[in-house]
Backbone of each chain as nested JSON, in Angstrom:
{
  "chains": [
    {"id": "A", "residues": [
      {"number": 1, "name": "UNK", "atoms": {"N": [85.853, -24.559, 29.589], "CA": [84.478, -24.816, 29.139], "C": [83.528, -23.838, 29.835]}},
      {"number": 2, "name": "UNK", "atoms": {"N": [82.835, -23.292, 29.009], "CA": [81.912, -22.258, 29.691], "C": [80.632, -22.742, 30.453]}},
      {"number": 3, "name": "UNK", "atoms": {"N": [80.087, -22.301, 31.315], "CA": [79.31, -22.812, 32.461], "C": [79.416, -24.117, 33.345]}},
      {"number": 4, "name": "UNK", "atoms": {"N": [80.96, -24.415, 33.495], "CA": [81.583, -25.288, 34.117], "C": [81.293, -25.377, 35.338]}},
      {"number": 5, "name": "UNK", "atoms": {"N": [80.961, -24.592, 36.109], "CA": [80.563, -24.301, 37.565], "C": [79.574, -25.062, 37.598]}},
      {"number": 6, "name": "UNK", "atoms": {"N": [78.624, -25.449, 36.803], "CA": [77.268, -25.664, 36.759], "C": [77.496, -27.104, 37.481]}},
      {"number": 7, "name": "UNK", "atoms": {"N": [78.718, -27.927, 36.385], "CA": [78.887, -29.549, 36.259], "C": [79.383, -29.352, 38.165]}},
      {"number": 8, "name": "UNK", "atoms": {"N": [79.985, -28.477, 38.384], "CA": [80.118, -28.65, 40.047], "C": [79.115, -28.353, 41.072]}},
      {"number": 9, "name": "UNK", "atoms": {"N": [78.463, -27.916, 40.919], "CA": [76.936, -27.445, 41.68], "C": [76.139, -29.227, 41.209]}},
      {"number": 10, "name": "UNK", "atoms": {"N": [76.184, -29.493, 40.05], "CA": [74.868, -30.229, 40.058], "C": [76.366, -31.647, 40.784]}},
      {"number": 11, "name": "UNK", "atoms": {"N": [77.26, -31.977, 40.753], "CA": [78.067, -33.142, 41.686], "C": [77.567, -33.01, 43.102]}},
      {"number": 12, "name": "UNK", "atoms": {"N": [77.644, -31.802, 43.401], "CA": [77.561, -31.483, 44.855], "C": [76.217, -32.112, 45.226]}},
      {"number": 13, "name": "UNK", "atoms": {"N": [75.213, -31.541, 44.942], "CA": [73.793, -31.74, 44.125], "C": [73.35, -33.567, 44.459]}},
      {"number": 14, "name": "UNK", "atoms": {"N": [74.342, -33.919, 43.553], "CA": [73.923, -35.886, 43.86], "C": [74.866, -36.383, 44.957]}},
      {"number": 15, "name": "UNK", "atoms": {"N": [75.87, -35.755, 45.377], "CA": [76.54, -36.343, 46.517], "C": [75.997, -35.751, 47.503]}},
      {"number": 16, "name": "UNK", "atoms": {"N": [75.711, -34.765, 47.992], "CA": [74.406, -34.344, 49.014], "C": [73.101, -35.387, 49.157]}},
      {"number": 17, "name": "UNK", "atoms": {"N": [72.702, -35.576, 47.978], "CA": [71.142, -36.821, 47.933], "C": [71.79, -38.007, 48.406]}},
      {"number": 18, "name": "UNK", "atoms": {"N": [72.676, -38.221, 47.94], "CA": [73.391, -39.531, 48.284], "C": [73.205, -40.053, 49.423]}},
      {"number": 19, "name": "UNK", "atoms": {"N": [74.011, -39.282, 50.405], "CA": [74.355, -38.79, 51.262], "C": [73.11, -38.689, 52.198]}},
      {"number": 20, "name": "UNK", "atoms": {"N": [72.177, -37.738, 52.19], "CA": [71.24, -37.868, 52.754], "C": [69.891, -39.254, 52.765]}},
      {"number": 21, "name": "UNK", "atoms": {"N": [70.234, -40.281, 51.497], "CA": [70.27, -41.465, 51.607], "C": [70.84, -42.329, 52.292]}},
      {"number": 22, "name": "UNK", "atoms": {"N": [71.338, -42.144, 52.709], "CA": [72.925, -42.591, 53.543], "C": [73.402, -43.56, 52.594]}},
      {"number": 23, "name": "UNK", "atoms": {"N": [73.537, -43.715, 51.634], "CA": [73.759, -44.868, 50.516], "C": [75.334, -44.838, 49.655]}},
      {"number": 24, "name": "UNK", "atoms": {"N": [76.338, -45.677, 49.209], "CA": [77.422, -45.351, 48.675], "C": [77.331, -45.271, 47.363]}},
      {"number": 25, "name": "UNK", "atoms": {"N": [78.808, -44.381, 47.094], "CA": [78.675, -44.648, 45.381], "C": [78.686, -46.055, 44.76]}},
      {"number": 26, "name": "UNK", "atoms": {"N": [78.627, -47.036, 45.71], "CA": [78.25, -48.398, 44.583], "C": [77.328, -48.82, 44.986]}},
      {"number": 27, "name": "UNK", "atoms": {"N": [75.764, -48.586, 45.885], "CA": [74.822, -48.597, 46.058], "C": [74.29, -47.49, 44.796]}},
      {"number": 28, "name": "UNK", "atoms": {"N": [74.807, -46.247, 44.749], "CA": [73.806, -45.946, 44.023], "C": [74.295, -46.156, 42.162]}},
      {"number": 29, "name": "UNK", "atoms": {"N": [75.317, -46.631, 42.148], "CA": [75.408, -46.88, 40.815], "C": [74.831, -48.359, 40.618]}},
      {"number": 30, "name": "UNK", "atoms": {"N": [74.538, -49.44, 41.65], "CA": [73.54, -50.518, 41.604], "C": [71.958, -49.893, 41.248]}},
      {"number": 31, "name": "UNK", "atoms": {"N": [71.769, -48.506, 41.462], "CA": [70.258, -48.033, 41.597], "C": [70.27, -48.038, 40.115]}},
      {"number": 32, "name": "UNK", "atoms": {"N": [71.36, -46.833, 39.785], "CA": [70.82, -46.031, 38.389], "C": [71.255, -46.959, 37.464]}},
      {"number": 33, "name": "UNK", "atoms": {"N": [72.397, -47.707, 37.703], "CA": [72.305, -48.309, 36.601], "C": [73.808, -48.195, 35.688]}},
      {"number": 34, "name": "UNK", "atoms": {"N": [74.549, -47.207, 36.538], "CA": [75.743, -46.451, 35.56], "C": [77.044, -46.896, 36.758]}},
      {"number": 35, "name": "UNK", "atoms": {"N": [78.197, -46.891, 35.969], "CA": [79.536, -47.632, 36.537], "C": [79.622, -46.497, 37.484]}},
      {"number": 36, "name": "UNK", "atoms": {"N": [80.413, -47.141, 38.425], "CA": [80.678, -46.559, 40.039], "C": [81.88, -45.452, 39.844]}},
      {"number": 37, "name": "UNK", "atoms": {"N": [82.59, -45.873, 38.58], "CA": [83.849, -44.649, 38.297], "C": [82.744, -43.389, 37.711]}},
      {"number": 38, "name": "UNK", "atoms": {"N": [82.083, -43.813, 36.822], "CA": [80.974, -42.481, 36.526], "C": [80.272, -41.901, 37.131]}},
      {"number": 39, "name": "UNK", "atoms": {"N": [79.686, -42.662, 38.847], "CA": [79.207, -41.873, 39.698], "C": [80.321, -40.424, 40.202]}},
      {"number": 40, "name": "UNK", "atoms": {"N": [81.34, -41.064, 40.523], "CA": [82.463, -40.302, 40.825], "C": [82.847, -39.216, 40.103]}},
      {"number": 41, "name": "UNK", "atoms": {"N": [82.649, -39.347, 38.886], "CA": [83.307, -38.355, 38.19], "C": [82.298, -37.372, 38.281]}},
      {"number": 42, "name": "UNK", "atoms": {"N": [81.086, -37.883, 38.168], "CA": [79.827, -36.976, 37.889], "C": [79.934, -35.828, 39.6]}},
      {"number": 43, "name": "UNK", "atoms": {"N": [80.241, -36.581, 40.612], "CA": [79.852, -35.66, 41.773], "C": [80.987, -35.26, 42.035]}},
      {"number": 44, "name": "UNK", "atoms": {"N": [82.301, -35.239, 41.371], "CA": [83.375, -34.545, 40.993], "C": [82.936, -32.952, 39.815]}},
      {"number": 45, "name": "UNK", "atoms": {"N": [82.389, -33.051, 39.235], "CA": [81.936, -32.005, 38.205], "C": [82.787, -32.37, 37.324]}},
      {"number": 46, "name": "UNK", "atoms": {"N": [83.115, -33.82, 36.843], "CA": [84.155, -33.701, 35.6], "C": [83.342, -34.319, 34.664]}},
      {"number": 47, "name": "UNK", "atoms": {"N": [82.265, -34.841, 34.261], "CA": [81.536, -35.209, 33.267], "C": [79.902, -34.331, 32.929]}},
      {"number": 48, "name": "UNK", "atoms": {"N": [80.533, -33.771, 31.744], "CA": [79.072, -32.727, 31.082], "C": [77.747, -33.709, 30.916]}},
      {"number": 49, "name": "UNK", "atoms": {"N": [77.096, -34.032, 32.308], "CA": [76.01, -34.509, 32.198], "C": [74.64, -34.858, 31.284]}},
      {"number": 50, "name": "UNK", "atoms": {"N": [74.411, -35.727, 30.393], "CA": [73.624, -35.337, 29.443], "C": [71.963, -35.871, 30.252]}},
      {"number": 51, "name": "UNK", "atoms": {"N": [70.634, -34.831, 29.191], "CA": [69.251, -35.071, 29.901], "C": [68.892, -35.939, 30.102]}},
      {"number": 52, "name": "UNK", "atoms": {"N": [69.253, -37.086, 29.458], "CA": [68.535, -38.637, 29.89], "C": [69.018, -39.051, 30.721]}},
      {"number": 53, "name": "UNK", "atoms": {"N": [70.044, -38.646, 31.171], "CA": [71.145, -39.444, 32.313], "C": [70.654, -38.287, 33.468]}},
      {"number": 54, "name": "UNK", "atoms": {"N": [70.512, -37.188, 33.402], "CA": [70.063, -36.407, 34.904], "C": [68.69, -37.155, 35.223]}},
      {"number": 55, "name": "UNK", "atoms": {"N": [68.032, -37.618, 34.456], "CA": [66.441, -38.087, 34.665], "C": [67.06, -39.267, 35.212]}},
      {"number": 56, "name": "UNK", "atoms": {"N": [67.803, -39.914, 34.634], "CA": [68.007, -41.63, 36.21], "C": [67.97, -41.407, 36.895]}},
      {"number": 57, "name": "UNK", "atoms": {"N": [69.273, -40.04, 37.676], "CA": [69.912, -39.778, 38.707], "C": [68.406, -39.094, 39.439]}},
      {"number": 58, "name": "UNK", "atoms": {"N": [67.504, -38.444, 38.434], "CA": [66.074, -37.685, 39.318], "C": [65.134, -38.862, 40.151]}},
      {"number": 59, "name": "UNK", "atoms": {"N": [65.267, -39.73, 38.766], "CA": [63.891, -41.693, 38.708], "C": [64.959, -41.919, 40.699]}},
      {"number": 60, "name": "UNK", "atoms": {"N": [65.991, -42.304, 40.844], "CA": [66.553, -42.409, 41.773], "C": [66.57, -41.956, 43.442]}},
      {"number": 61, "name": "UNK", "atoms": {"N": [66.094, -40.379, 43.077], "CA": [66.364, -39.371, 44.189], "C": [64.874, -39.522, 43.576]}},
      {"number": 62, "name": "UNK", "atoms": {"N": [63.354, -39.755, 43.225], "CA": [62.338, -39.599, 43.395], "C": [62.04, -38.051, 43.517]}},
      {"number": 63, "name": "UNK", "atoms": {"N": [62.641, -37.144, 42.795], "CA": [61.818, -36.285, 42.03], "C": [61.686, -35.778, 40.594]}},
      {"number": 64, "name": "UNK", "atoms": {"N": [61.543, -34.905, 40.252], "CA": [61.137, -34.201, 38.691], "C": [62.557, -33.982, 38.626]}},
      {"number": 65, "name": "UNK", "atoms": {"N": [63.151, -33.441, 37.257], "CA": [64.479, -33.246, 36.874], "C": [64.514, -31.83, 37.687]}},
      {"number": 66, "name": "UNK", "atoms": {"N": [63.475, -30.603, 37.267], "CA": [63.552, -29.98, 37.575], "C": [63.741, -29.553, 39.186]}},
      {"number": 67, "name": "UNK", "atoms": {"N": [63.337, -30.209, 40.126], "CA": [63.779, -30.324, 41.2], "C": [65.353, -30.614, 41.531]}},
      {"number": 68, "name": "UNK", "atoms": {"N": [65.76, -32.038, 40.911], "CA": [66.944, -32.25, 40.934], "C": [67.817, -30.829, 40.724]}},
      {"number": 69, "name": "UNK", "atoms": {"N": [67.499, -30.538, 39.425], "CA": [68.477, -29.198, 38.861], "C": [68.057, -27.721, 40.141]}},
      {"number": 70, "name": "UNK", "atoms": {"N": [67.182, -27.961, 41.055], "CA": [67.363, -26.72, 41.824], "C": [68.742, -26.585, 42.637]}},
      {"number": 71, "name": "UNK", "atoms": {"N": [69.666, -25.694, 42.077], "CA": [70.854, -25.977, 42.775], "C": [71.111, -24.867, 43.762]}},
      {"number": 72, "name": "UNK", "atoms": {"N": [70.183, -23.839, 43.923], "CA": [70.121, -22.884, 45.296], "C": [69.981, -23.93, 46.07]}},
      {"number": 73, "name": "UNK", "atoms": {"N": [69.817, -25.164, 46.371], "CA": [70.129, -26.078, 47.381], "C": [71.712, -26.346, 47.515]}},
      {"number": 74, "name": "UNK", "atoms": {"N": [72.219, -26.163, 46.709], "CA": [74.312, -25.913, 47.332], "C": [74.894, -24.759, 47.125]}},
      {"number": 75, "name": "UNK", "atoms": {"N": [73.889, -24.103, 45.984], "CA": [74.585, -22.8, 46.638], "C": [73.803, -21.562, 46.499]}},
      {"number": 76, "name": "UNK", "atoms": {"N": [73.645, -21.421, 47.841], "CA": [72.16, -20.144, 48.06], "C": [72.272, -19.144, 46.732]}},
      {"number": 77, "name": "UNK", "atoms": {"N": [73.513, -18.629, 46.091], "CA": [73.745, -17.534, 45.551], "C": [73.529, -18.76, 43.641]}},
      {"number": 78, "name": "UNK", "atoms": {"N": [73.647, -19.053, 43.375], "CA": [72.89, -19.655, 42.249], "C": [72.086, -18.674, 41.468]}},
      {"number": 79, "name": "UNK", "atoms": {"N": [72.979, -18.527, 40.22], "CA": [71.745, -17.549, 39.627], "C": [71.992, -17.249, 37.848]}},
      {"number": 80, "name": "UNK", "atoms": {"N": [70.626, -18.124, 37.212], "CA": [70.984, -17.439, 35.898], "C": [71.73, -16.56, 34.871]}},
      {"number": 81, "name": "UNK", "atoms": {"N": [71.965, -15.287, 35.852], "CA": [72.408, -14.335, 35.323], "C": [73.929, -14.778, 35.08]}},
      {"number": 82, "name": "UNK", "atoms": {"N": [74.484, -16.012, 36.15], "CA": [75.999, -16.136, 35.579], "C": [76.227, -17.263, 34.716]}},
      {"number": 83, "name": "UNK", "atoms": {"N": [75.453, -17.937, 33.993], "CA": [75.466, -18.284, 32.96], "C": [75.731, -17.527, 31.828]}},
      {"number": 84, "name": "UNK", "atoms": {"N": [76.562, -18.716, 30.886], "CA": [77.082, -17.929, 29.368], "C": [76.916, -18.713, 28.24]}},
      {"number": 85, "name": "UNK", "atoms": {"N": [76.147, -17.912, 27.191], "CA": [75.905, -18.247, 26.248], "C": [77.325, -18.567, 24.95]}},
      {"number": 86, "name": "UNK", "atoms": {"N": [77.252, -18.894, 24.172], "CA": [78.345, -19.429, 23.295], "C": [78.518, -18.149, 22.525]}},
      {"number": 87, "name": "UNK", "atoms": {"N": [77.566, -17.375, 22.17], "CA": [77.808, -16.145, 21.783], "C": [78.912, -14.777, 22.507]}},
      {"number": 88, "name": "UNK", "atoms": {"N": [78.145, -14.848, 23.723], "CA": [78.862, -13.924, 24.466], "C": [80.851, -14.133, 24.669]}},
      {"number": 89, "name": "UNK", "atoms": {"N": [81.047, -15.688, 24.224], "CA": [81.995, -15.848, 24.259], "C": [83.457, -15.163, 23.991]}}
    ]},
    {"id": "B", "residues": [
      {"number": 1, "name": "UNK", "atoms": {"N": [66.078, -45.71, 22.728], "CA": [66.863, -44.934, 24.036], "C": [65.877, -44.522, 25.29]}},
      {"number": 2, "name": "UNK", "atoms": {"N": [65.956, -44.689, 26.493], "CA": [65.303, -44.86, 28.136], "C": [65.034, -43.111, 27.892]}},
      {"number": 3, "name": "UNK", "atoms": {"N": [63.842, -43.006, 28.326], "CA": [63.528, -41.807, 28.526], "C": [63.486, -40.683, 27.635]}},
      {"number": 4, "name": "UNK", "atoms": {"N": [63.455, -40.705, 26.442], "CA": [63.61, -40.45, 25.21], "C": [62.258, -39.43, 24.999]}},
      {"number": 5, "name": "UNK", "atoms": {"N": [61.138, -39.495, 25.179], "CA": [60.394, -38.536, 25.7], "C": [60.199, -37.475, 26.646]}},
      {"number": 6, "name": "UNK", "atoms": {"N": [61.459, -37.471, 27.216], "CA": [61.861, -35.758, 27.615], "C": [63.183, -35.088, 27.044]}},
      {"number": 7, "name": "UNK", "atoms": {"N": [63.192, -36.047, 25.947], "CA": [64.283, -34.874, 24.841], "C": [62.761, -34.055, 23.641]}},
      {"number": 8, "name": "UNK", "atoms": {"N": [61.601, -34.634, 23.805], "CA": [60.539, -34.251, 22.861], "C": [59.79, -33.194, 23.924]}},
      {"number": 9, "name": "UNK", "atoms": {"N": [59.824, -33.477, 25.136], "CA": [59.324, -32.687, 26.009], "C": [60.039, -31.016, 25.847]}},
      {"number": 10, "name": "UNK", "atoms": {"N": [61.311, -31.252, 26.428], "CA": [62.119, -30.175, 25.868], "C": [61.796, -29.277, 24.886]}},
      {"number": 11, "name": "UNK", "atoms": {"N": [62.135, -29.987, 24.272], "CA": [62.449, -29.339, 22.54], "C": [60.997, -28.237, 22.501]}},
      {"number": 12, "name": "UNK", "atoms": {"N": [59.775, -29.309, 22.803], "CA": [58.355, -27.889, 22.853], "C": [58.703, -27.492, 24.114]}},
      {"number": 13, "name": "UNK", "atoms": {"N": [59.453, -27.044, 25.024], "CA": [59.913, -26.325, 25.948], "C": [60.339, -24.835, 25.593]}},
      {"number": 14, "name": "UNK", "atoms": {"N": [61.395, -25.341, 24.372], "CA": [62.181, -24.358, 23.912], "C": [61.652, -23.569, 23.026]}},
      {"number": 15, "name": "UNK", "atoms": {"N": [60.489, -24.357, 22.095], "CA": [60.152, -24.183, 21.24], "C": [58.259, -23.123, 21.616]}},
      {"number": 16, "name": "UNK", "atoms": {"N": [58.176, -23.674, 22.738], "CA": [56.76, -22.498, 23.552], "C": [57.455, -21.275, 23.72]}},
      {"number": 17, "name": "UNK", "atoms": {"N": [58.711, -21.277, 23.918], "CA": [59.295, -20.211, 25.111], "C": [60.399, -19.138, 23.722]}},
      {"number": 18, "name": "UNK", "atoms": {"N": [60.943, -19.92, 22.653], "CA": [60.739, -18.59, 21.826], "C": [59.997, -18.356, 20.771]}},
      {"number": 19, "name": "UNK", "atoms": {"N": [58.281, -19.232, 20.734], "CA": [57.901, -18.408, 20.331], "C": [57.145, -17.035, 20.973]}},
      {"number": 20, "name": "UNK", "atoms": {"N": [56.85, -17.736, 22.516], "CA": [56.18, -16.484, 23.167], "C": [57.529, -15.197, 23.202]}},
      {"number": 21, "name": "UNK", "atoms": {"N": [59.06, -15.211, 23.045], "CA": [59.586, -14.208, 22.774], "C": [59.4, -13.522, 21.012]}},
      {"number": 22, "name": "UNK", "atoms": {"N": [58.679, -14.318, 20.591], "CA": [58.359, -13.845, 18.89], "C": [59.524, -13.902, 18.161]}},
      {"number": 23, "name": "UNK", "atoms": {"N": [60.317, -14.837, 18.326], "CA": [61.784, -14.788, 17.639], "C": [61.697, -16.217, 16.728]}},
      {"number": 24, "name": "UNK", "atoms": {"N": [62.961, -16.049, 15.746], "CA": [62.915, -17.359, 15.134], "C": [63.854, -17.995, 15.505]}},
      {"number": 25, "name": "UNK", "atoms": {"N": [63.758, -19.051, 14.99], "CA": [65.414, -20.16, 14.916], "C": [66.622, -19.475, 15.014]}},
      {"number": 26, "name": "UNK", "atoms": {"N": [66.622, -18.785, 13.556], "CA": [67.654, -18.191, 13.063], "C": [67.973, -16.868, 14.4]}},
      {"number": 27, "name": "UNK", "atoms": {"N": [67.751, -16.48, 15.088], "CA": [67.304, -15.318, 16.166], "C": [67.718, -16.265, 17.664]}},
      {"number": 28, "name": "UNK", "atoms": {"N": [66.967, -17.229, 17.891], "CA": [67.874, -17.968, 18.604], "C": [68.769, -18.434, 18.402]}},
      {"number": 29, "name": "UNK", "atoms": {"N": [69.434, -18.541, 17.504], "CA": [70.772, -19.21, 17.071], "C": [72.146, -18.177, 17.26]}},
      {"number": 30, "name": "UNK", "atoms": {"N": [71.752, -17.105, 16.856], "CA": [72.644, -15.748, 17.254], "C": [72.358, -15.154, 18.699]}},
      {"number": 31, "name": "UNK", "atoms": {"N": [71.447, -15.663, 19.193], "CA": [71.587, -15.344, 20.932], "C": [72.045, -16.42, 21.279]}},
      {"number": 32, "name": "UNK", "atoms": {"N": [72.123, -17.514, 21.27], "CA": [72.264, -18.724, 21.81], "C": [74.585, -18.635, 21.651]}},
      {"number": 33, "name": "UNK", "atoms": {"N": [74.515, -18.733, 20.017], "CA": [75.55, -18.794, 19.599], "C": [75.551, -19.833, 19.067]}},
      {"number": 34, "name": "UNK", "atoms": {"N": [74.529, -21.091, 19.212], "CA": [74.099, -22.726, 18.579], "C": [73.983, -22.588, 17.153]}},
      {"number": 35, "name": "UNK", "atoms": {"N": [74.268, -23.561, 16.275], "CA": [74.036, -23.434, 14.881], "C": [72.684, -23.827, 14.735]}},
      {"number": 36, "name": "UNK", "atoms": {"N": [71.854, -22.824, 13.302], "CA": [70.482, -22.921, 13.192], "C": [69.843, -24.166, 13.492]}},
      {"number": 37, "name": "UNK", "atoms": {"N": [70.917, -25.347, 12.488], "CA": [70.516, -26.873, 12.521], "C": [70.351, -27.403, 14.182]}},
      {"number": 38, "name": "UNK", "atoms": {"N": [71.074, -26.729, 14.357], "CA": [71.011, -27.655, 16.142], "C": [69.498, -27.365, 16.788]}},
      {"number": 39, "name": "UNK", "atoms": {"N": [69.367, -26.114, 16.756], "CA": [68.602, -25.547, 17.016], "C": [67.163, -26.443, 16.695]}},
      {"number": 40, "name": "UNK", "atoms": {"N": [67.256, -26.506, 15.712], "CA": [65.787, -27.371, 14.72], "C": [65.838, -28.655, 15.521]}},
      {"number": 41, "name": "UNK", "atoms": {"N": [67.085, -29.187, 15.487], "CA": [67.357, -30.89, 16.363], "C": [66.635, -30.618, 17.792]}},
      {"number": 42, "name": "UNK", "atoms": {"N": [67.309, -29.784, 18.223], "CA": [66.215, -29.72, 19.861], "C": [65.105, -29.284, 20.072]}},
      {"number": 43, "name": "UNK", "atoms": {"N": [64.458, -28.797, 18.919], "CA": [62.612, -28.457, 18.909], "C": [62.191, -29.468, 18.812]}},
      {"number": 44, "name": "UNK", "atoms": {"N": [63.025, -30.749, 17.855], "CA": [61.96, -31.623, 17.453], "C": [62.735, -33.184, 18.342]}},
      {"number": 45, "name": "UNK", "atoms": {"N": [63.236, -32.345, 19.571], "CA": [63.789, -33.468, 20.481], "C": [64.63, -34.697, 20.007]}},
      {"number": 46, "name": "UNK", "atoms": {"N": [65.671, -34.439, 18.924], "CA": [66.26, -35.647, 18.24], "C": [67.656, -34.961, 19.059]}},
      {"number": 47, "name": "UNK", "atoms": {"N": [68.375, -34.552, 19.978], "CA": [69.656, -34.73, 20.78], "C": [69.251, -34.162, 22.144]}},
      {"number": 48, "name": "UNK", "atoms": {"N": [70.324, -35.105, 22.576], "CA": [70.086, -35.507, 24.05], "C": [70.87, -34.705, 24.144]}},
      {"number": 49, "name": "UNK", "atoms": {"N": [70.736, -33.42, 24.561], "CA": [71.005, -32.212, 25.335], "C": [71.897, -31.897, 26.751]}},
      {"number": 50, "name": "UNK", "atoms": {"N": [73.149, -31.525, 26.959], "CA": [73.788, -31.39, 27.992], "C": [73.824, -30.953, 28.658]}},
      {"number": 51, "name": "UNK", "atoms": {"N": [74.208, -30.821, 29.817], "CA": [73.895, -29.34, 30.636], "C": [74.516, -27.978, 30.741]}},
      {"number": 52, "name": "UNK", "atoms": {"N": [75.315, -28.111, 29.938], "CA": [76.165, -26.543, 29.841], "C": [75.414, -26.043, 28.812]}},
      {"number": 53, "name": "UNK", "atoms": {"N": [74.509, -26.982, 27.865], "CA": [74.074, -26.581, 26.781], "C": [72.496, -26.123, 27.37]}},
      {"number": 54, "name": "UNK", "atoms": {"N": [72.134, -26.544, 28.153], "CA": [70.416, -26.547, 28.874], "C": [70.855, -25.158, 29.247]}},
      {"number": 55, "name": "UNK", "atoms": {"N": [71.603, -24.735, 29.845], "CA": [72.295, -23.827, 30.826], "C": [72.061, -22.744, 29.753]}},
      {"number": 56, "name": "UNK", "atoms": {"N": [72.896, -22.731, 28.343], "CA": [72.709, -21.296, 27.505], "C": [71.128, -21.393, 27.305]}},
      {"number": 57, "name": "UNK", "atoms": {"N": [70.705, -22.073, 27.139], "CA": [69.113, -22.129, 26.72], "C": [68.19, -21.177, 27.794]}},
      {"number": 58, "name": "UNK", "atoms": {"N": [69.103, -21.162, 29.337], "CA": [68.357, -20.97, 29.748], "C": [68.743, -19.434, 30.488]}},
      {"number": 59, "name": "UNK", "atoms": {"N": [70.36, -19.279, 29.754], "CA": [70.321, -17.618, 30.06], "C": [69.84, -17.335, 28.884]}},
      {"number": 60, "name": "UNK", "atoms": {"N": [69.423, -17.557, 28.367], "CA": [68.409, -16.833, 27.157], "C": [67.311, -16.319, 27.337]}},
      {"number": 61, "name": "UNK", "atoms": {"N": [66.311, -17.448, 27.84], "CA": [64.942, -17.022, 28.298], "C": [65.282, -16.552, 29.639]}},
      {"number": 62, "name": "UNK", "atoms": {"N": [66.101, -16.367, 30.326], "CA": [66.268, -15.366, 31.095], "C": [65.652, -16.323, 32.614]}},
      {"number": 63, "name": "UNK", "atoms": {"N": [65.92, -17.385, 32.692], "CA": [65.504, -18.334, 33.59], "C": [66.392, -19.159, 34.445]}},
      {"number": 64, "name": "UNK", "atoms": {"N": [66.314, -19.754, 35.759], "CA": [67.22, -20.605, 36.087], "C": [66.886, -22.136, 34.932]}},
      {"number": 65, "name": "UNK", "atoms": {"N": [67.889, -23.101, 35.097], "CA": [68.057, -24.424, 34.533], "C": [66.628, -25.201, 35.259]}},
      {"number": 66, "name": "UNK", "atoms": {"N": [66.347, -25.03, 36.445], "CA": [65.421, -25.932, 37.169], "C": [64.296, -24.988, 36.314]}},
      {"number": 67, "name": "UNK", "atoms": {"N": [63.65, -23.834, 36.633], "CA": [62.105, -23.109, 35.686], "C": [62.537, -23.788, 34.181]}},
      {"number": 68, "name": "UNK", "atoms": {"N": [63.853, -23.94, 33.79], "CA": [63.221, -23.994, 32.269], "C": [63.217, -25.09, 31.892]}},
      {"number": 69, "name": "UNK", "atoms": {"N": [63.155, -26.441, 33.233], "CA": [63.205, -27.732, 32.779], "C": [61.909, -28.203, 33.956]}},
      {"number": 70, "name": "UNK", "atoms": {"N": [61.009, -27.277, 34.113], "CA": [59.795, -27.697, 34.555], "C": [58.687, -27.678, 33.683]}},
      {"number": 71, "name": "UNK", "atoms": {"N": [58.849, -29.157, 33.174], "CA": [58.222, -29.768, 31.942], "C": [56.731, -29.728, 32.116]}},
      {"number": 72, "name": "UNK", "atoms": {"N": [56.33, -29.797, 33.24], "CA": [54.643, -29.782, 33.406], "C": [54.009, -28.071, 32.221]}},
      {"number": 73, "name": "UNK", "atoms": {"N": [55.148, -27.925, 31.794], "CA": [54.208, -26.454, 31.538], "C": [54.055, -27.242, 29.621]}},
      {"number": 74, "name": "UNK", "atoms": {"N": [54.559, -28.208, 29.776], "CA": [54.51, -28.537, 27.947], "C": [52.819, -29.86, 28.514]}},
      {"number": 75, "name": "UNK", "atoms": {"N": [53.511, -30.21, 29.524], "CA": [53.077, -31.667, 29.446], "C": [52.364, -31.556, 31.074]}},
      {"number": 76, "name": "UNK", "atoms": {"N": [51.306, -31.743, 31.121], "CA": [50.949, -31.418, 32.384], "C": [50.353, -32.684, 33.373]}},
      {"number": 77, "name": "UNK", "atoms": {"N": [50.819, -33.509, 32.666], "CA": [51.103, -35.271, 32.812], "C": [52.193, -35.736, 33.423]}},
      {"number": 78, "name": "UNK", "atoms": {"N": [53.384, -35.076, 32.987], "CA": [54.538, -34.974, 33.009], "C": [54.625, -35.729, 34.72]}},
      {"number": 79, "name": "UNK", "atoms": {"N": [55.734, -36.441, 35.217], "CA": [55.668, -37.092, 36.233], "C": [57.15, -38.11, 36.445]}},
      {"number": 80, "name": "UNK", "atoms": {"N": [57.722, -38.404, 37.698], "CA": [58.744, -38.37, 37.55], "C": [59.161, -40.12, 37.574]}},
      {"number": 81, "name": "UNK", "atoms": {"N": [57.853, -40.458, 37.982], "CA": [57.666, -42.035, 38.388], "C": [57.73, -42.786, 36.236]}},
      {"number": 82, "name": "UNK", "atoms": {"N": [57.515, -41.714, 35.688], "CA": [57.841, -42.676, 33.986], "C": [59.318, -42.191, 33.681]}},
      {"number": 83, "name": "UNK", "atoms": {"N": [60.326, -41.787, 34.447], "CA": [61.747, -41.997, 33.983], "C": [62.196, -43.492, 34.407]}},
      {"number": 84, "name": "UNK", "atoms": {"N": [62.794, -43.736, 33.685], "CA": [63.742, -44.923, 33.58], "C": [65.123, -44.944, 34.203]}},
      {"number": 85, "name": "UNK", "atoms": {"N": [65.803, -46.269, 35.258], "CA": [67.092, -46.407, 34.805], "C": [67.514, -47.117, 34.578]}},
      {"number": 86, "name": "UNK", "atoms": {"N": [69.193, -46.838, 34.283], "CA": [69.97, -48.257, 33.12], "C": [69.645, -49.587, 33.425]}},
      {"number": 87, "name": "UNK", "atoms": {"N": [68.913, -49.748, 35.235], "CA": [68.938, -50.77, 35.931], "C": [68.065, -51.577, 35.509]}},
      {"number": 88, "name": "UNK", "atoms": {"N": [66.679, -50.593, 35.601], "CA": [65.649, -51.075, 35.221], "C": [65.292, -51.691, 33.731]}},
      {"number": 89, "name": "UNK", "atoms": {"N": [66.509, -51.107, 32.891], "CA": [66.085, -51.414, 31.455], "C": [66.123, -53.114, 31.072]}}
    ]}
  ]
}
């Protein structure tokens, strides 16, 4: 799947917040609202995250999505340019 | 559906950002590699959008995922305290 890296940057991403919550994956799947196997998978990078569901995980961690999605917070080198379009495929 | 007003947020996200590149649908659809129809679905915010898919959107406009999902530039209201979760619903 192309831009797969991404689904692992943004896991890292909510298990870092987590974490710095000091809170577990069944504390925070009591927050958002979503089963404790789906927290897991999500901060695994194995589930293609959809926008309404990054906005819980943001309503949760108390900021904008766009914050959430800053992922030069796991990995300094983060960068547009290695993203791929379906075309370039 | 919870939060359903930042798939409409989006969509004039995508939809500010190519027209300030002066391109059409059909023009994003061959950079993107997305079919025209899809294309039309996420201007007018009717699919909940993934993130590998946010991701081509956003090597397009030539942006990280976090700039091209900083919604204050559609909505300058925009705020993180009106997302919803499953909990709360």
């Amino acid at each position: 799947m192309i831009n797969e890296f991404l689904l692992k940057e943004f896991g890292e991403r909510i298990k870092s917040l987590r974490i710095d919550l000091n809170i577990s994956q069944e504390t925070l799947s009591h927050k958002t609202g979503f089963h404790r196997t789906y927290i897991g998978m999500i901060e695994r990078g194995e589930r293609n995250i959809s926008l309404i569901n990054i906005a819980i995980f943001a309503k949760v961690f108390e900021m904008p999505i766009s914050e959430l999605l800053n992922l030069t917070t796991v990995n300094p080198n983060h960068n547009f340019s290695d993203y791929e379009t379906k075309s370039e495929k």
